[in-house]
N, C-alpha and C positions, 0 to 999 in steps of 0.2 A: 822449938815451938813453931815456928816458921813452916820446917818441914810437916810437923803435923797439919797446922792448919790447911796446907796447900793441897797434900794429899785428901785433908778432908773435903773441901770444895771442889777439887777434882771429881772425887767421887759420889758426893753430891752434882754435880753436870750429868756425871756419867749415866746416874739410875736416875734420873730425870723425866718423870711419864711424857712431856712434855717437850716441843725443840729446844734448847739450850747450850750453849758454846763459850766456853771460857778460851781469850787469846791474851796474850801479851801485851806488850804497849805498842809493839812491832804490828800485831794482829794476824801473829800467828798461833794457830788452835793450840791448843795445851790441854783439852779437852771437850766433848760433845756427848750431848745424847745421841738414841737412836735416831732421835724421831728430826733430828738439826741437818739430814746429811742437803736438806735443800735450802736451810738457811744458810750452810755456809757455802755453797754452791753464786750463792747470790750478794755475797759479801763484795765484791767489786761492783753493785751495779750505785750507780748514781746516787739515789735518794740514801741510800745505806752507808755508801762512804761519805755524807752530807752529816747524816746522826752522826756518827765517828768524830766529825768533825764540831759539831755542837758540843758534843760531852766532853772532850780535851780542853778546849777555848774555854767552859764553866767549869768544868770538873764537878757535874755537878746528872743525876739520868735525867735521858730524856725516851720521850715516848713518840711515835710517830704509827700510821697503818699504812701499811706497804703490800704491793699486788704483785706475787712472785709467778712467775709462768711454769707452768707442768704440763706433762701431755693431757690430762683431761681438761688444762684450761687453765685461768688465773685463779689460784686462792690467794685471797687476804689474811693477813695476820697483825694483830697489832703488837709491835718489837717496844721492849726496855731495852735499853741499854744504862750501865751503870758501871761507872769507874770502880777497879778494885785495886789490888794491892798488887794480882797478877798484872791487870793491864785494865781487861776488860770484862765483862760481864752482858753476855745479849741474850736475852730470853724471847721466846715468841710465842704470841695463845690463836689459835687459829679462828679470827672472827668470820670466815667464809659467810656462816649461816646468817650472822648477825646481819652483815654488810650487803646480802644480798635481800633479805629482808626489809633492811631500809631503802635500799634502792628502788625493791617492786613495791614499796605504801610511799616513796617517792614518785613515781610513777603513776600509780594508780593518782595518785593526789594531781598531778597534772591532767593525768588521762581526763578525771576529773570534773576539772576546771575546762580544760579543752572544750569538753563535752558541752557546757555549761556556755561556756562564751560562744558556741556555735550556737545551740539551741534556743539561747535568750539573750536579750540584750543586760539584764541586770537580777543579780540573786538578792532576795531579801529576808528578812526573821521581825515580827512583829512581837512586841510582849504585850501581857496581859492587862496592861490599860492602854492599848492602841496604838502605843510609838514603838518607830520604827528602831529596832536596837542591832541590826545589821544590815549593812547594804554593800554589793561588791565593789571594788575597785573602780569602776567604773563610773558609779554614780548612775542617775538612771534623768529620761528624761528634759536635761537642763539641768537636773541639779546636782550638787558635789555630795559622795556621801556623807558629809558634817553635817549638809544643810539638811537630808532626810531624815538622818538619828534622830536631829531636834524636835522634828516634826509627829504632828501626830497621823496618821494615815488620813484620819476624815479631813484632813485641810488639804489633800491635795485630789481625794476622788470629785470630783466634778457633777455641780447640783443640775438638774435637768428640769425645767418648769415648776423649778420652786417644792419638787418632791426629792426626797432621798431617791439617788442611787442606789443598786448592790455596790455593798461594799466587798469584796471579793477579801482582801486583806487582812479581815476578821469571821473569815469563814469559819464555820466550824465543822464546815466538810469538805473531803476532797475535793475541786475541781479541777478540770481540765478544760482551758483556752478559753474561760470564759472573761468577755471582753466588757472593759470597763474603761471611760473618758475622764482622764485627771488632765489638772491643769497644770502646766508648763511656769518655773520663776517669770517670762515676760507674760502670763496670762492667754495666752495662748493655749488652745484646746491638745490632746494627745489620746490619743487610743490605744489601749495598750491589750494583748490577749492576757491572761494569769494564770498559772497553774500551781497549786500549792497544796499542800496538807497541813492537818490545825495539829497540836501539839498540846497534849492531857498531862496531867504529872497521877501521882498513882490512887488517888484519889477519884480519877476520872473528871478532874477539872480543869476546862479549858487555862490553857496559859499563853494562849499565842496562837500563832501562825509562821511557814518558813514556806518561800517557793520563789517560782521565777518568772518573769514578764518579758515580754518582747513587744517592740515599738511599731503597728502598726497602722501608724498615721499615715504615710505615704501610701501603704495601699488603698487605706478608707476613700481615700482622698481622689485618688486616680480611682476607684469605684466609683465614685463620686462622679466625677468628670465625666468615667463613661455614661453615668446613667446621664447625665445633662448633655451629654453629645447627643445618646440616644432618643432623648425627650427632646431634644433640637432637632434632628431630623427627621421625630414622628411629622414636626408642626411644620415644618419646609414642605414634608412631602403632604402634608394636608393642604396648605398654601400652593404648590404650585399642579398639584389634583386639581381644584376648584379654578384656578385659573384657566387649565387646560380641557376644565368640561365646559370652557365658556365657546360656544363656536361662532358668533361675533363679536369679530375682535374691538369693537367700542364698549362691549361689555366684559373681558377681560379684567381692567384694570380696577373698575369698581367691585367684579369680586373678590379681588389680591386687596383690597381696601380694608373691604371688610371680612374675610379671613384671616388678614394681617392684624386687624387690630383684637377680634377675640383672638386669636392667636397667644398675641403680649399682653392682653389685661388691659387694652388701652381707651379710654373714652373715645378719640379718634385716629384717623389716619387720613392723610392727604396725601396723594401721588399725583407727582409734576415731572412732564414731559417736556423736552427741547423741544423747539419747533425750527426750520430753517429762518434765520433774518426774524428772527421773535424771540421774546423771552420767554422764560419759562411760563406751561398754562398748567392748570391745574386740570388734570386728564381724569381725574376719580378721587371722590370724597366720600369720607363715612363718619357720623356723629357729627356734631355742635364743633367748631370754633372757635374757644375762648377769645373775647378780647385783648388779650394777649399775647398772643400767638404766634400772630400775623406780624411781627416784628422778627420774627424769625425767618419766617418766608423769604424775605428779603435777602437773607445772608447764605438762601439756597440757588444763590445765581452765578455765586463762583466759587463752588464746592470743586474742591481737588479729586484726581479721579478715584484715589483710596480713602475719602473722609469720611470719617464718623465720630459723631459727636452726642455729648447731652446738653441739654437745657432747660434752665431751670428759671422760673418767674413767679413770683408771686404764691399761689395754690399750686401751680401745674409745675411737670416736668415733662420733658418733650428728650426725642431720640431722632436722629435723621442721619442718614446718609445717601451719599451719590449713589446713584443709579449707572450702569456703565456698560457699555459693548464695545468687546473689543481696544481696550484701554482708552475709552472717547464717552465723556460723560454726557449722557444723553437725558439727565434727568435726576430726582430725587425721589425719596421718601421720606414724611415725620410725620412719627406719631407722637398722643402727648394723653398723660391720664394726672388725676387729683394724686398730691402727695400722699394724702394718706392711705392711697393703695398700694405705694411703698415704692422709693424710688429706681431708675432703669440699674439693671447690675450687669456686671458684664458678659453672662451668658446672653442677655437681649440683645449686648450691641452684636456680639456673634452671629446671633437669630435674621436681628435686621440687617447685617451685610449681609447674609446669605438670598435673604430676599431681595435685595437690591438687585442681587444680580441677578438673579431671576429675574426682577421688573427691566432691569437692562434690556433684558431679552426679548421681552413681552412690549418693552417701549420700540425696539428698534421691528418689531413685527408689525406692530400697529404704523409706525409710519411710512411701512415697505409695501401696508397694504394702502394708504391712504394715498401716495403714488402710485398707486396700480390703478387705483380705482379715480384718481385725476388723471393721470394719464388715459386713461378708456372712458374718461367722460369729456373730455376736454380735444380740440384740433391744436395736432402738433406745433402748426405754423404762426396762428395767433394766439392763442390759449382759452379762447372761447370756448365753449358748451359745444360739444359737435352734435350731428344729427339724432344720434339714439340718447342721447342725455335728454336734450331738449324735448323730441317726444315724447318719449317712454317715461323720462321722470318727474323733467321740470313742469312741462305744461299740464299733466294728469293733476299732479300737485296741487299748483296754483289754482287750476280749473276746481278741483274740490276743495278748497280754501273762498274762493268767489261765492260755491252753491249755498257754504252754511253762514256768510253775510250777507248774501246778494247784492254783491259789486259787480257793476260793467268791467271791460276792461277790453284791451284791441292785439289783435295782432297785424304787424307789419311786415310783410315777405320784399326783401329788396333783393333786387338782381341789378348786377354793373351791366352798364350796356356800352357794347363794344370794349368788351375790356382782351378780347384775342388779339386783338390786332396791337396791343399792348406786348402782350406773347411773342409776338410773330415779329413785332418790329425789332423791340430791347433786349427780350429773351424773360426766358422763364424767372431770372433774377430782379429782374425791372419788375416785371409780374406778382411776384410774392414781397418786393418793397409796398407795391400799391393793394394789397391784400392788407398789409401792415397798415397800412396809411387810414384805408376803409373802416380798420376794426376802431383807431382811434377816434372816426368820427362817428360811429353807432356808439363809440362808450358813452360820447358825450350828448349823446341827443334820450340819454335814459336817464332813470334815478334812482336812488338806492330801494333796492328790494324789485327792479324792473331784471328782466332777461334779457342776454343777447346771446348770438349764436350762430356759428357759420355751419350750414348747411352742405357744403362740399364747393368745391371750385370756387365759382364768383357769386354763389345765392347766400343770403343771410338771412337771420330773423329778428324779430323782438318781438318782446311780450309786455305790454305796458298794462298793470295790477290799475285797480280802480280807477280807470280814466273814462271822461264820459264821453260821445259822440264827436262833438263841437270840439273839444281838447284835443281829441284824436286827429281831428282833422288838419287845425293848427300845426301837433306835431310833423303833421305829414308836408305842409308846406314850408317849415322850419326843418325840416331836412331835404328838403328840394335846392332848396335856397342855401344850404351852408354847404351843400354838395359840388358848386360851380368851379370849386379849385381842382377838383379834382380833372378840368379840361387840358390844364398842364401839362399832364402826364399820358397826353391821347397818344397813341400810336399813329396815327395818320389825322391829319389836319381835318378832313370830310366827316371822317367815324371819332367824335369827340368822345370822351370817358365821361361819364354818367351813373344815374342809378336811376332805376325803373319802381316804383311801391304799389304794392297792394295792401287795401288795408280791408282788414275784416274785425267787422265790432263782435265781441263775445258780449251777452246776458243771459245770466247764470238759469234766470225760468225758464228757458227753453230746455228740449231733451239732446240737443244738439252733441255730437259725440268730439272729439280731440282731430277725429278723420273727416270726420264733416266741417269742419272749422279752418281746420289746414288747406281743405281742398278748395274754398270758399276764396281763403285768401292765397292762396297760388292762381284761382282763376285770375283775380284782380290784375297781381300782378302780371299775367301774361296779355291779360286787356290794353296794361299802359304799355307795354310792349309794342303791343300792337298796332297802338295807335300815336306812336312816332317814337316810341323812349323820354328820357330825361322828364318824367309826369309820374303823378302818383293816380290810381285809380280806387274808389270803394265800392267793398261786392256788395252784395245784396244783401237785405237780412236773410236771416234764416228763417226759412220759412214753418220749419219743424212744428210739430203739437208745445203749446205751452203745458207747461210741470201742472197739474191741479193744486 
């Protein structure tokens, strides 16, 4: 019986459509089919002498898929092995098709997802009353996908002035990238694009929605920014236009004032300049003041040279910063508007440091011209009013100031006499000490709102506002008389240092001209001259047509 059966199983191997191989315990073949000659070919490699090894320790088949090499490639096969009476029992079905079939809808399924995680930040499926009933691994937005499932989709699309949104989520038609603003678990806004298709069952009735989103809030955002950058340097470059069509520069600042402040939205603006040995002055103003305010001013006088700040009182809120050239604060800015036009954010402090610096610029302009223009009004050596100030501006001035109150007033032409021999003895340095010395005693024989002013060399002048005849005359022996110290510093004992005055009265009802006045009191003085030094002389009236 033995013999029978073995011959029979034999021969059963043999006519086998299939690979199939009967060995021993040894595992040696005792029989195969045709179609075995690669599975037994392959009986030594690893994984197969492993089977072999499973099925002896259980005594019991075992199944495994195994990738055998051939010239056109690896085929798969999935192997029984099964203990027999021979030894063994290994049969093989050729899963090639299967196996690669799973592999390429394995594939495709990542390919898939790939595609999917590149294109969007998170895939979702809505059902038919609104909640979310899939969402990817990922979760979307801040949240975990547990916490979306729960969720109904309208609790997280984001209400805009109190009106419904698109709800994109419950589409019931296709769209592409159409963006919609949900809010984030901490409340925070998010923009998100959508793209999805709604989902009918065979009825034609909506059941849902399935599609995919991508996180757009950083770009909204830095849109955002630019266009605030943009709308920031329209109003810079509107701000410092109107500055720069101002062509004197005392009118500069007051219109950076007031383009600065419609600019920001601001009730007012006030722009404060350094001054040398002064504190700060308020260089240009625009609108009202509040009561308030002016408690802040104060704390604009040791502003750091990158400050910028808010402030806030009462109604108002106010914004300021240093002003600056060249890393050296030369000044500030603050403006200040009602709370209820909504308080400074940080695109203004932006705005207004950008203007500052501009006012920097515009600040250190203005006092490079205000040194220009002291400088070329003023004598180098005492600081007084030089010749073309005096003429040309101050006496025109004054003189038309006198015609529309009709005040008297005088002018004094003094000349040092003997003061070369001053020169000639000490030197030119002794010379410009008693130059020094002179200007201190014409300061003092004036009074505020009078003129003084050296004319070149040793001549000076003054210009005494509303004084009458009798007074003028006074002054003139009150400077005769306070002048005797200056005999101290005579160069030679015979030619004593002095001062010579002419005095000439101005009223305003004559037609008398600036050159007719001047020349009146130059005669004078060349009179006391004349007639020995250290004396004052008065010209003559004017004899001119009186005004009708």
């Amino acid at each position: 019986m033995f013999e029978t059966s073995e011959i029979s199983s034999a021969d059963w191997v043999t006519t086998a459509p299939f690979p199939a191989v009967l060995m021993d315990k040894d595992k040696t073949v005792l029989s195969q089919s045709r179609a075995a000659d690669l599975l037994v070919k392959s009986l030594h490699l690893p994984n197969i002498v492993d089977l072999f090894a499973r099925v002896s320790q259980t005594n019991a088949a075992h199944m495994q898929t195994t990738g055998l090499e051939t010239e056109k490639g690896v085929l798969f096969y999935d192997l029984t092995l099964c203990p027999s009476e021979q030894g063994f029992l290994l049969i093989a079905k050729d899963a090639s098709l299967e196996h690669n079939l799973r592999a390429a809808l394995m594939d495709s399924r990542q390919r898939f997802k790939d595609l999917v995680d590149i294109s969007s930040d998170f895939a979702w499926e809505v059902g038919a009353d609104g909640y979310f009933i899939f969402v990817s691994q990922k979760g979307a937005v801040g949240y975990e996908p547990d916490e979306l499932i729960r969720k109904h989709c309208d609790d997280i699309v984001l209400k805009r002035h109190k009106k419904h949104s698109l709800n994109p989520f419950l589409s019931k038609s296709k769209l592409e990238r159409e963006e919609v603003w949900v809010v984030r678990p901490d409340g925070e806004p998010a923009c998100l694009t959508v793209s999805c298709v709604p989902l009918f069952d065979d009825d034609a009735n909506w059941v849902g929605a399935r599609g995919v989103c991508r996180d757009i809030t950083e770009e909204r955002e830095r849109d955002a920014a630019l266009a605030r950058a943009y709308h920031r340097d329209q109003l810079l470059a509107y701000i410092v236009k109107t500055i720069r069509d101002e062509v004197e520069p005392g009118n500069m600042l007051s219109a950076a004032a007031n383009a600065t402040a419609r600019a920001l939205s601001a009730n007012g603006c006030q722009i404060f300049r350094s001054k040398p040995d002064c504190d700060m002055i308020v260089n240009a103003s625009f609108g009202d003041v509040p009561d308030e305010i002016p408690d802040l001013f104060a704390k604009l006088e040791n502003l750091g040279e990158n400050e910028v700040g808010f402030y806030e009182v009462k109604d108002w809120v106010a914004i300021y910063s240093a002003t600056r050239y060249r890393r050296h604060v030369n000044g500030a800015i603050c403006l200040w508007r009602e709370k209820v036009r909504g308080v400074w954010s940080d695109d203004d402090k932006i705005l207004a440091t950008d203007v500052a610096n501009q006012l920097g610029i515009a600040n250190e302009q203005i006092t490079g011209h205000e040194r220009i223009v002291e400088l070329s009004r003023t004598d180098a050596l005492t600081g007084l009013l030089n010749r073309r100030a005096f003429f040309e501006d101050e006496l025109p001035r004054h003189i038309e100031r006198l015609q529309f109150n009709n005040k008297p007033a005088a002018l004094i032409y003094v000349d040092l006499d003997n003061f070369k021999q001053v020169n000639d003895v000490f030197g030119h340095q002794k010379g410009d000490d008693v130059l020094l010395l002179v200007r201190d005693y014409l300061l003092k024989q004036v009074r505020p709102g009078d003129v003084v002013a050296r004319l070149g060399g040793d001549e000076f002048a003054l210009w005494l506002d509303d004084i009458t005849e009798t007074t003028a005359h006074k002054r003139c022996e009150k400077m005769m008389e306070s002048s005797r110290f200056l005999i101290e510093h005579s160069g030679v004992e015979d030619k004593p240092l002095g001062v010579s005055l002419g005095l000439a009265l101005y009223h305003p009802q004559t037609h008398e001209t600036v050159e007719e006045l001047v020349g009146r009191a130059d005669a004078a003085m060349y009179q006391a001259k004349h007639s020995g030094k250290s004396q004052f002389c008065v010209a003559e009236d004017y004899k001119g047509e009186e005004v009708k």
